[in-house]
Every structure is written in C-alpha cells, then in structure tokens.
N, C-alpha and C positions, 0 to 999 in steps of 0.2 A: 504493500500500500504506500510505500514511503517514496519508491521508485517509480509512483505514477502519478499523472494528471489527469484526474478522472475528467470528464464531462459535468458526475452531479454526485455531491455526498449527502445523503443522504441520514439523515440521524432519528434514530428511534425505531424500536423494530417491533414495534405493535401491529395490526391489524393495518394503520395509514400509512407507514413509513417501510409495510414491507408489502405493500400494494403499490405505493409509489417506486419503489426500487424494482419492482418487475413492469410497471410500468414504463420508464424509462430505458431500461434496457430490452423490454423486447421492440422500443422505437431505432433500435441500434447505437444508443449513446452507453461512455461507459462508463458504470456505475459500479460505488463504493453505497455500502450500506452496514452501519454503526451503531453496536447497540451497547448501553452498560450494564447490563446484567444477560439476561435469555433470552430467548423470543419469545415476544406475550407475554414475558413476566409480569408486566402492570394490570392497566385496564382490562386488555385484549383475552386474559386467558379467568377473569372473573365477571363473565357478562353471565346472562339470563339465557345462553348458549342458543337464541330465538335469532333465527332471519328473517326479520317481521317488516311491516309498514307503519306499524305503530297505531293500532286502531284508534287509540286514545287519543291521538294527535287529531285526529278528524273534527273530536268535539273540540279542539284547540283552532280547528278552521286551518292547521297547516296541508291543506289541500297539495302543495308544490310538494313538501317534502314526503308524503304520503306515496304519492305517483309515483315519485324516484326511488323510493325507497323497493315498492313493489314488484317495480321494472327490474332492479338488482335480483329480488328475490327470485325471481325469473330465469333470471340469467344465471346464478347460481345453480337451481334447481336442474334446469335442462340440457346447461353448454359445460358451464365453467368447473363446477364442482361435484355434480351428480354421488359422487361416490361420498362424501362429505356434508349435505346437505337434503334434508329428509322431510316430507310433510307430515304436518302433525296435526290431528281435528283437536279441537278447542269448544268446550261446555262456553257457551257465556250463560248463564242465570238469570232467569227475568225476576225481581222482588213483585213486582206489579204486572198485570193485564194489556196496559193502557203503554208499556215498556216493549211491546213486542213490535207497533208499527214504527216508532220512532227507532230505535235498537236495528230494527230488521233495516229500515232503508240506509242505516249506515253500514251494515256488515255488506246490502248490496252494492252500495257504492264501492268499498273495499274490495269484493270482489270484482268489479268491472273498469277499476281505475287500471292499474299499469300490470304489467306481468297476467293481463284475466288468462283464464285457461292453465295454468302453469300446478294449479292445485283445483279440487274439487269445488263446488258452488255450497255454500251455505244451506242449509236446513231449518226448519224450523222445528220445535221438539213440544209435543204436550207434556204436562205431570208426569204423566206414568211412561211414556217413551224416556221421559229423564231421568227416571228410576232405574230402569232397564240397564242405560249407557254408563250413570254412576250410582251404584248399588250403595255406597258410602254415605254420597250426600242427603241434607236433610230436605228433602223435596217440599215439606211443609211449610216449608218458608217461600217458596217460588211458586211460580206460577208457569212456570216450562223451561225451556231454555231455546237459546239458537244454539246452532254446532256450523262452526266454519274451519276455518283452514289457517294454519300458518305453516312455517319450517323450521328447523331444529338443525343443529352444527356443533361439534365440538369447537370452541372457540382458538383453544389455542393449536389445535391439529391442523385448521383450517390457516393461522398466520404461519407458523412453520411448510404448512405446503406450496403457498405465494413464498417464502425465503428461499425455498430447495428449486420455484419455477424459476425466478430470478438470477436464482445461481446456474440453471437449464441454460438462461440465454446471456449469459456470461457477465453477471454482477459480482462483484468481492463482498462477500458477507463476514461478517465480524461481532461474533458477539464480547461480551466480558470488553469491551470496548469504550472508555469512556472521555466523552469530548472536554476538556477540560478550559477551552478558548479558542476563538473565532482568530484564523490567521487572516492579514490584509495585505492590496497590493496593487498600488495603481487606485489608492483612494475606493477598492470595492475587496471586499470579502472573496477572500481567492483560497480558499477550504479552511484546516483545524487543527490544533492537535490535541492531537488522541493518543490517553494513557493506556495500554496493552502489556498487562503482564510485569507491572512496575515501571517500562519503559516508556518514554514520550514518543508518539511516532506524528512528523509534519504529513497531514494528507493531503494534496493540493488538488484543487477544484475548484473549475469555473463557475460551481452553481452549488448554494449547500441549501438544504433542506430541510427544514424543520418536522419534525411530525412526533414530536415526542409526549402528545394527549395531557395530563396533568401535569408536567413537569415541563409546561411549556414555558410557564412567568418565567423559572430559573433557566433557560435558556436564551430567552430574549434576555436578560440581565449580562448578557456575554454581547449583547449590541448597545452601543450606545445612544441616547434619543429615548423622546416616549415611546412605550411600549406599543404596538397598533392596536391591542386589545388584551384583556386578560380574560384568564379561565378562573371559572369559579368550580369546586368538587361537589360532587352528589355523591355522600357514600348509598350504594343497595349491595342488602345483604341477605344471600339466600341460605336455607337448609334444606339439608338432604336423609329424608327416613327411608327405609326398609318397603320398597314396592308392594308388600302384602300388608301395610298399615293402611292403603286406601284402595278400595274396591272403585276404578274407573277406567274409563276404555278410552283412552286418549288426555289430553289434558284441562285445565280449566283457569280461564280468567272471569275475573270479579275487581269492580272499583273499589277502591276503600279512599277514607278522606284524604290521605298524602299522595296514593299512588294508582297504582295495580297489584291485585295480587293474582301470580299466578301457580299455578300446580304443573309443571312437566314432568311426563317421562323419561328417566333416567337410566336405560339398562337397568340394572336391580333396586333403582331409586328413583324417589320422587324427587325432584328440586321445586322450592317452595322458597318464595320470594316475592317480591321484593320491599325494600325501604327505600327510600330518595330524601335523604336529608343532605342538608349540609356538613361539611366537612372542612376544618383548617388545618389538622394536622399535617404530620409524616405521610408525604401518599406512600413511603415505604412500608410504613407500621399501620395501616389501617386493616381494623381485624372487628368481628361480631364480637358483639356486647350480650349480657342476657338481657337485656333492655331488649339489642332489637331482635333474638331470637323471641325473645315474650312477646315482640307485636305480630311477627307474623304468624303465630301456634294462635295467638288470641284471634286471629280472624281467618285464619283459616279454619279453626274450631267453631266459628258460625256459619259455616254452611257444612258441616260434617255431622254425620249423628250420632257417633262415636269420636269422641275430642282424642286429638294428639296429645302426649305431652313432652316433657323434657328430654325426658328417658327413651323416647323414641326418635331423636336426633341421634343420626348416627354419625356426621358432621356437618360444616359450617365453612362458607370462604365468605369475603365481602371485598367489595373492588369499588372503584368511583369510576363516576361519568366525568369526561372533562366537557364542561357548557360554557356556552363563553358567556363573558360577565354580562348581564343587564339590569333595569332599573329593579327587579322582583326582585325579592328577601327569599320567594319561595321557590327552592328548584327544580319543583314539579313543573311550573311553569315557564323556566326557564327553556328559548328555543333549543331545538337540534340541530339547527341550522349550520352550517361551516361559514367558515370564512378564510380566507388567503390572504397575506400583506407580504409585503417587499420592504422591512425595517431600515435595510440600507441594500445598495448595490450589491449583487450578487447573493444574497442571503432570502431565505422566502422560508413565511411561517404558515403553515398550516393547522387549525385548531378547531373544535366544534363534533359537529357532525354526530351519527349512528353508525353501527359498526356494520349496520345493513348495507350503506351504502359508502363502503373504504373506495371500491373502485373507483365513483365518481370525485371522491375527495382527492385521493391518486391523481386521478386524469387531470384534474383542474391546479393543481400543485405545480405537475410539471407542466404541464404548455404556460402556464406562469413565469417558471424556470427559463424556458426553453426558448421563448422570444427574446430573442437578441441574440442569440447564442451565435451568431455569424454565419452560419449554415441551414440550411432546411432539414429540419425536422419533421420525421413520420407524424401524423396523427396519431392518437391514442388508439392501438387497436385491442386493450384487453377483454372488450365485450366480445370477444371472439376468439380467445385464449386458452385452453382449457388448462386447467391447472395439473400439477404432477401426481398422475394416477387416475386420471378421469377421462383418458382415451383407451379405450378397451374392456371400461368397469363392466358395462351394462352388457357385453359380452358373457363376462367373464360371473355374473351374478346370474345370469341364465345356467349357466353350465357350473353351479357350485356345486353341484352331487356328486358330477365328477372331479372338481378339483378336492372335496374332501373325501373321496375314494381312496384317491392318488397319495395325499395325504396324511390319512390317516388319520386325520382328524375330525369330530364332528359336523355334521353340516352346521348346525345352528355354532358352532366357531366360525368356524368359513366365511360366516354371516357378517360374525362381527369384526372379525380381519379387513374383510371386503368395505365395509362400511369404515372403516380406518384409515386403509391404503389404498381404496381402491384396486387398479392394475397393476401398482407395486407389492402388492402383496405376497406375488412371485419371487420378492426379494427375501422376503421373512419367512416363507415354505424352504425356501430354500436354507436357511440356516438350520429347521427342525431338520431337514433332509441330510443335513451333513453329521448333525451331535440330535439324536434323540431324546435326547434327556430334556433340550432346551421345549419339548413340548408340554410340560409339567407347567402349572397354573401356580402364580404367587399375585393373592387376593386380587383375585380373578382375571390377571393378563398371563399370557405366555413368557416365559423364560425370554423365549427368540424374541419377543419384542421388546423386551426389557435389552438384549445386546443390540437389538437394533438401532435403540434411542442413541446408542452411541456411534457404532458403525455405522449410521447412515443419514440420523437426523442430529446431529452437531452436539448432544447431552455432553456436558462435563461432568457434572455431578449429581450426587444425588438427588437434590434437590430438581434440578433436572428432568432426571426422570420421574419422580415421584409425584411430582404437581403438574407439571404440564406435558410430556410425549406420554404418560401416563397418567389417569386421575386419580389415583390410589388416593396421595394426600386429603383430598377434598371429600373421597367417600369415606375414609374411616376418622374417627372422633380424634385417635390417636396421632393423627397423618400420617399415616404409614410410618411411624419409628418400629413397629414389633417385627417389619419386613424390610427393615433396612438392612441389616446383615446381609440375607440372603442376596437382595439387590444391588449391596458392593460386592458380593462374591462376583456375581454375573460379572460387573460392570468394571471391576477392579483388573482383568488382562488387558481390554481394549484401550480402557483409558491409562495403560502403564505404571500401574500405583504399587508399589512397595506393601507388605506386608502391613509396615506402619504408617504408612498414606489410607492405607482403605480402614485401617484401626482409625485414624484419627478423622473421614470423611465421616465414619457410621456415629462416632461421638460428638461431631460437630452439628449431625443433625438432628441428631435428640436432644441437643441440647437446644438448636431452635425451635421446636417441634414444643420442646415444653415452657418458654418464652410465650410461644404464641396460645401454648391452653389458657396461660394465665390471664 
C-alpha cells in the first residue's frame, strides 16, 4: 500500500465503505480500502439483519427513500445476493377494525412502490386465520392481522462478501488498519497515514473516502473547517431466545411509542428488537442494559399469551444507527436520509443512510469522488454485479441432495452452507473432503467453517470468528467463551500462533466476553 497511488482510499469497512470500495473498482479505478478493527465490526454487523423499505417511514411520508430503498431490496433479492438475502412474511396486528383499511392501503402501496414483484403480495388475515399463523400470540387483543413481505441477511456475511467482491476486481483491502491523519499536497488531500501493525504506513490517493457511519464527527476532526454535518447515535438493541419459546410461522412487526418492535427468525432463534434511543457514548463500548432488554420482553409480552422472561434470553448484541444530526431531540424521527460533502479538496464524506440501501450510498460517494478525477470514469454498474457466491447458487440449491450425497452431509446442512456461501460453498466441502473431522459441529457451525473464516475470509482472531464470519457470540449469553478453546485449536495453525499465542488469544477473550456481561 505504501508503494502505490491509488485512484481512491477508501476508509471504513462497514456495509458503505465496502460497497463503495467495490464500487469503485469494478469502475476500473484502483482502490485501497481501510479499516481499524474487522469488517462490520460497528454498525454493519448489529443491524435488525432486515433488507426492508422501512414501512414505518411511509407514515413518516418518506415516500423517496421508501422507493429506493425497495428497489435495493430487489436487487438484492434477485441479481446481487440471492444466496445471502431471503424473504420473510411478516404478522402486522391490527388493535382495531377500523386499522385494517388505513394499515392495508399502506402495506399496498409498499408492495407496488419499487422492487413490486421481487417478494409475494400482502394478505389480509381474520382472528382465527391469525391464530392459525401464530399459535403464540394473544389474538384477543387484535382484531386480525395483514401478512406481507420483507427480507432477511446476515449483516455482516453480506459486508465481508462486497470486501472479498472488491478484492475479485482488484481492490487492497486492509483490515486492523487505522487512519491516524489526512496527508496533503498541492493544497488538496492527497491520501493518509495509516497505523498497521504498530507501523505508520503513507497511502497516497487522489481521492479519500469517508464512510466510517458513527465515527464519522472523529474523522472529519482530521479536516480542518466546519464540519458539513454531524451524526447523531440511535442505540437499538435486540434479543435472541430459543425458536420453541414462540409458536409462529414467519415473523412479526408491531409499533410501540419509541419505535418498532419486531420478532425475526433466527435459524434456532428468535431476534427481538428493537430500541432507538439516543446514544453519546463509546460507539466502541455500546452494549444492552436490563433496562433495555426489560423494554423489549415488556412488549413483546403484550401481544404473546405466554410472557417471555429473562431466563429465556439466551443473548443480546446492540449497535447504533448513524443519522445525521437534525432539529429532533427524538431519533425515531430523525431522517435516513444520506448525505455526501466535499470538506476540503480531495476528501469526500459520506454519512446517513439505511443499510438497505449501501449500494446507492456507494454509487453517489464515488461519482462525487470521481469528477474531476482527469479521466473518464465508468458509471456505477453495481446494480448489475452479482456478489461473490451468487453466480451458480440457484443452480447449485436445486441440486443440494446431490451435493449432500456427495458430501456426506445432511441436506438441511447443505441448506445452510448454501444460504452462507452461496456457490463458494464448494470451497468449505472441500476442506471436510480433505480432514473429516472438520465436519463435526461447534454450537452449531462446522469445524470447516470455523478454518474457513481464516483461510478464506481474512478472520485474525477470535473475536473474529466468533461474532461476525460466525454468530456464535450473539447466540449464546456467554459469547461463545465455553467454545473458544476449541475454536483457537481450529484456528491457531492457519493463523501461525504458538502454543502461547493461542493460550493467550483464548484468555484475552474471556476476558472481554466477561467485560461485556457486566
């Protein structure tokens, strides 16, 4: 990195910053992409795991960002992500009668605005057809429900697969990377340098990039001048119980006075969520409170007829939205809107936005970027990109009987490999095919996938695998400390760690692990 002059450096490797980094370089420019800790480690890998349009935004009257956001969903669903990106029906609950024609012409609109077609048409449900769908719920409270449609994503499998496209069409990706100051040159921002490994390294670049979501004020603070805008935090904070604590066939959203709450399926869990409050802290140190696991059990427990309770949290993550600032105290109502500025020559900040719609934030970043740049620049073509693993899925998900023949492994694994890596999946067959053993299950993923996160998807550490190329952390209460041994044994040849490197990896993260119970 230190030997080149990129085209565009790129900072922050969230959901925006590694869509703009594959955006950029599948336009043929060449891209450096920088991150200080993992990919997704912030925002991107503690969302509500939804590729939605935001229904709720409609009674907000945000009609534009609804569209676009649907259109993504679309795009996703069909071209981009198939293997990654899943629909999911949705309970809404009518309290009242008089809820179903008002309620219904907005679910219609939602269905007919951007991406129609891309998932089923909304429904309408009496009492007892609602009983039927969700066995759980207390029906006597409702008056029916609608059932419509959204999508569902692993959040941070989905940024790490835009990081691995990006590096497909020849970007420098970098994690554990951190930009420590804006270098200048010719009166304009001519790239950075970035700490790697205790060493400074100068990256030069004709165009550097913002896109670092809540930690964007302390990067503008490395420009000098007002700021173009700040970000204000929303923490939301979901939990995750045991699939056989609620009897329902799909998911369910319901308003409450701060927010939404919704109910998703989770593979062997429910996630349950969310809260949208304010937030000034550490965006590093933001963690659930029993405060705010006690709001969401408290209303989720009024539409249930059987109450959750504590004891049935099996764990808990919480993440912030970054919104940019406005005149509201309240940041429910704060927009989702993006926005793009140019603080000084060559430096371009990106902030705002839904993680539904990274692409379009992406595209609008760089051709920002990219004017003036001295040369002609491609258009953004990533609406038409398919991401790594989603050329051959839909193949390859036809024919799983026979890939888990061949295998030897269950179909309903195959299923879920397939829905992970899509057409790479061939990759991680391939390693049970070499050492059998690695087909052995540690709380609930394969061995091979646990060496994969290394061999293939850039994991350093534990932490690494355990939270995001795996959700282990997030599904058990503990965060996976009792299966950390086993997962430095895996992970301790690849990553070349000493006897007393993988001893002191497995201590360093119980040690955060119980940091963060507290």
């Amino acid at each position: 990195m230190g030997n080149t002059e990129f085209d565009v450096l790129v900072v922050g490797g969230g959901v925006v910053g590694a869509g703009a980094a594959l955006d950029a370089a599948s336009r043929g420019l060449s891209v450096a992409l920088v991150e200080a800790h993992d990919w997704a480690a912030g925002t991107s890998s503690r969302s509500s795991k939804l590729v939605h349009g935001g229904l709720r935004y409609l009674e907000q009257l945000e009609f534009k960002l609804v569209r676009e956001a649907l259109k993504e969903r679309g795009l996703l669903l069909r071209r981009l992500a198939p293997h990654l990106v899943r629909p999911v029906p949705f309970l809404f609950p009518l309290a009242k009668q008089w809820e179903r024609a008002y309620v219904g012409a907005g679910v219609l609109l939602y269905d007919t605005m951007g991406g129609a077609g891309a998932v089923p048409m909304h429904r309408h449900l009496s009492r007892s057809r609602m009983t039927q769908v969700g066995p759980s719920l207390d029906v006597s409270k409702f008056a029916g429900a609608i059932r419509y449609y959204d999508a569902q994503m692993d959040d941070a499998r989905l940024v790490l697969t835009l990081v691995r496209t990006a590096a497909q069409h020849g970007a420098t990706v970098l994690s554990r990377a951190r930009v420590t100051s804006l270098t200048r040159s010719g009166g304009r921002v001519s790239g950075a340098q970035v700490e790697v490994d205790g060493s400074v390294v100068e990256v030069r670049a004709k165009r550097v990039i913002s896109a670092t979501g809540v930690w964007t004020d302390s990067l503008n603070s490395l420009s000098p001048g007002t700021p173009p805008f700040h970000v204000r935090m929303s923490k939301g904070v979901h939990v995750l119980v045991d699939r056989s604590k609620v009897q329902l066939d799909g998911g369910l959203i319901t308003k409450t006075e701060k927010s939404v709450l919704f109910v998703i399926p989770w593979g062997a869990y429910w996630i349950i969520g969310t809260t949208d409050t304010p937030y000034d802290g550490d965006p590093a140190a933001v963690s659930a409170t029993s405060e705010d696991v006690s709001y969401i059990l408290d209303h989720v427990n009024a539409v249930l007829r059987s109450p959750l309770s504590v004891d049935d949290v099996v764990g808990t993550y919480a993440g912030l939205r970054p919104l940019l600032d406005g005149a509201s105290g309240d940041t429910s109502k704060l927009s989702r809107e993006h926005a793009v500025a140019q603080p000084e020559p060559g430096f371009f900040v990106i902030a705002g936005g839904k993680y539904t719609t990274y692409r379009v934030m992406a595209a609008d970043v760089v051709n920002s970027a990219v004017a003036g740049l001295g040369r002609a620049v491609a258009p953004s073509l990533t609406a038409r990109l398919p991401l790594c693993g989603a050329v051959g899925y839909h193949e390859l998900w036809a024919d799983r009987a026979r890939v888990a023949a061949e295998s030897g492994l269950p179909t309903s694994t195959v299923e879920r490999l397939l829905r992970r890596y899509g057409s790479a999946v061939s990759d991680v067959l391939a390693l049970v095919a070499q050492d059998p053993s690695l087909a052995v299950e540690i709380a609930g993923y394969l061995a091979a996938e646990i060496v994969y996160a290394v061999t293939h998807e850039g994991a350093l550490d534990l932490e690494d695998v355990l939270a995001r190329r795996t959700r282990i952390s997030m599904e058990h209460l503990d965060f996976g400390a009792s299966v950390a041994e086993r997962v430095a044994d895996l992970i301790a040849g690849p990553l070349g760690w000493s006897a007393s490197e993988r001893d002191q990896a497995v201590k360093a993260y119980r040690a955060s692990t119980e940091l963060a119970a507290r």
